[in-house]
N, C-alpha and C positions, 0 to 999 in steps of 0.2 A: 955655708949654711947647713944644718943638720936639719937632716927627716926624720920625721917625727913617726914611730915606726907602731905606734900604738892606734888597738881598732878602739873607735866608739860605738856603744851600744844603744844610745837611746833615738836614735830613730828607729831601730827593731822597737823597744817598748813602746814608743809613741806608736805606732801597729799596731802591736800585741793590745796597748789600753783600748783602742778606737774598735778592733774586730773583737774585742770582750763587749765592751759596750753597746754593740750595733749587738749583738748577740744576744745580751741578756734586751733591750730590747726589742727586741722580733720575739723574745720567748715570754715578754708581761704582754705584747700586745695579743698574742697568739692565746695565751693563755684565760684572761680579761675576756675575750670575745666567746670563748667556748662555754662560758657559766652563763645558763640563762636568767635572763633579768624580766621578775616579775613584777606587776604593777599591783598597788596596795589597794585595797578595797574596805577602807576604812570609813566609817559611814555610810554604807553600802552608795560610793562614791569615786569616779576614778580621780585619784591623785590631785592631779591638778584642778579641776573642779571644786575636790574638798578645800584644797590650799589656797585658792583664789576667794572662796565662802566660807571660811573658817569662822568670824565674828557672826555671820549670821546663822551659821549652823547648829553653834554655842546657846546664840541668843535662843534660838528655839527651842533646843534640847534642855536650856532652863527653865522657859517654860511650860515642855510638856514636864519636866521633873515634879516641878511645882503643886501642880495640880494631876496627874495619872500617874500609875504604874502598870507595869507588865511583868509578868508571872507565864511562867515554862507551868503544866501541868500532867498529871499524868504518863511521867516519864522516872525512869530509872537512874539515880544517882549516886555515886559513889565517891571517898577521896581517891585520890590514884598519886603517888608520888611519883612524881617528874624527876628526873637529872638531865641535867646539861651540865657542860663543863666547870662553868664557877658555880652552883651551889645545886641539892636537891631540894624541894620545895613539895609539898602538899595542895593537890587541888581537887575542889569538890568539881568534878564533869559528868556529863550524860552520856550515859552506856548506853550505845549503839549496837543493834546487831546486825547480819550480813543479813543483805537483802531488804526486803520492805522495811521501812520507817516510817511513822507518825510522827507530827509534834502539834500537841494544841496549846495555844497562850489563850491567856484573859488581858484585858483591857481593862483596867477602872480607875475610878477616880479615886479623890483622897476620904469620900465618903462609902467607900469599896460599894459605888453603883457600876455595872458593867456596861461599858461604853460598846453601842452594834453600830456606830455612824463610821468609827474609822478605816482609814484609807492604810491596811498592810502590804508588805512585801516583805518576801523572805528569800536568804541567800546560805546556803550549806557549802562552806566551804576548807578548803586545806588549807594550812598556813604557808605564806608563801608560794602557794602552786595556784594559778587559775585555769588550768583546766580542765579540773573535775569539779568546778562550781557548778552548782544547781539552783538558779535563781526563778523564784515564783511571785510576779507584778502585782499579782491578785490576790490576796488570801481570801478563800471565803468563810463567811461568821454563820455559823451554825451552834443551836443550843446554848448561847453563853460566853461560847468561844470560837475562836479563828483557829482551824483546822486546817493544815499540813499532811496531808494524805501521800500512802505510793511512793515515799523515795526511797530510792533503790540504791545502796551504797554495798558497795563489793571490795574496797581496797581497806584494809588494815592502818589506823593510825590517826593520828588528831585530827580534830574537823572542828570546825568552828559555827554555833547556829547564828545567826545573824535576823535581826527583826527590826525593820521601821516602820515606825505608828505614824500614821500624821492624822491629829483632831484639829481641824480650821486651821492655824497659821505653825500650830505647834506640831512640830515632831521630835517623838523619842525613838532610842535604839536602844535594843538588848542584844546583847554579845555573850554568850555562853558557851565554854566549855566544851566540847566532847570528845570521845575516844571510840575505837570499834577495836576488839581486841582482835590478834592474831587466831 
């Protein structure tokens, strides 16, 4: 009987693939858990709430469209071109400065009468990050307009104004733009 005097090598690679694998595994779970994950605040709404109420959100926000608008006033605005990786783009935002900030909106109808019944809330926040939101339950209506008093923004970089009206069953949102430059 002859011996067969040759080594085999693939139970080393069956190893070698298994301690690659378990490898780059521990290094997507490891990696995965170190990016914080932040919660969308779209419709001044968390997440799941919005996604659960989506049809009836819709529903209302067509009918405040319908009948009101809201309008940013007395604020400074500019285009500012954006880049991100696939394309640069143009957008009209609200220049921000360090330190105190105002913002006053109007309410009205489609016959531009100013609505003083509704029920605002306002939310200043970064894209992506919720921890430097600034959210206000109450807006108070003074002279015409819902006044935004005193915020106080110190970090450089896009910010988001955020506004929900709600007149009897109907609420709308305004979503605008801003920046504070460096």
């Amino acid at each position: 009987m002859a011996k067969n005097k040759e080594k085999t090598y693939w139970p080393h690679m069956i190893l070698g693939f298994l301690t690659i694998g378990i490898t780059l595994g521990y290094w997507t779970v490891k990696s995965a858990s170190a990016i914080p994950v932040q919660e969308s605040n779209n419709y001044m709404l968390k997440y799941q709430q919005a996604d659960i109420n989506i049809n009836e959100i819709l529903q209302r926000k067509a009918q405040f469209d319908k009948n009101y608008k809201i309008q940013i006033v007395n604020v400074k605005s500019e285009i500012l071109e954006l880049e991100n990786a696939k394309r640069a783009k143009n957008e009209k935002v609200v220049i921000l400065q360090k330190g105190s900030n105002s913002f006053s909106y109007t309410v009205s109808n489609k016959e531009n009468s100013i609505q003083n019944d509704a029920n605002v809330s306002f939310l200043l926040t970064r894209p992506h990050r919720v921890e430097d939101d600034i959210k206000i339950d109450t807006v108070p209506y003074k002279d015409g307009q819902y006044i935004i008093e005193n915020i106080n923004i110190e970090k450089a970089g896009r910010y988001t104004l955020q506004l929900r009206v709600k007149i009897g069953k109907a609420i709308g949102y305004s979503q605008i733009p801003a920046y504070l430059k460096p």
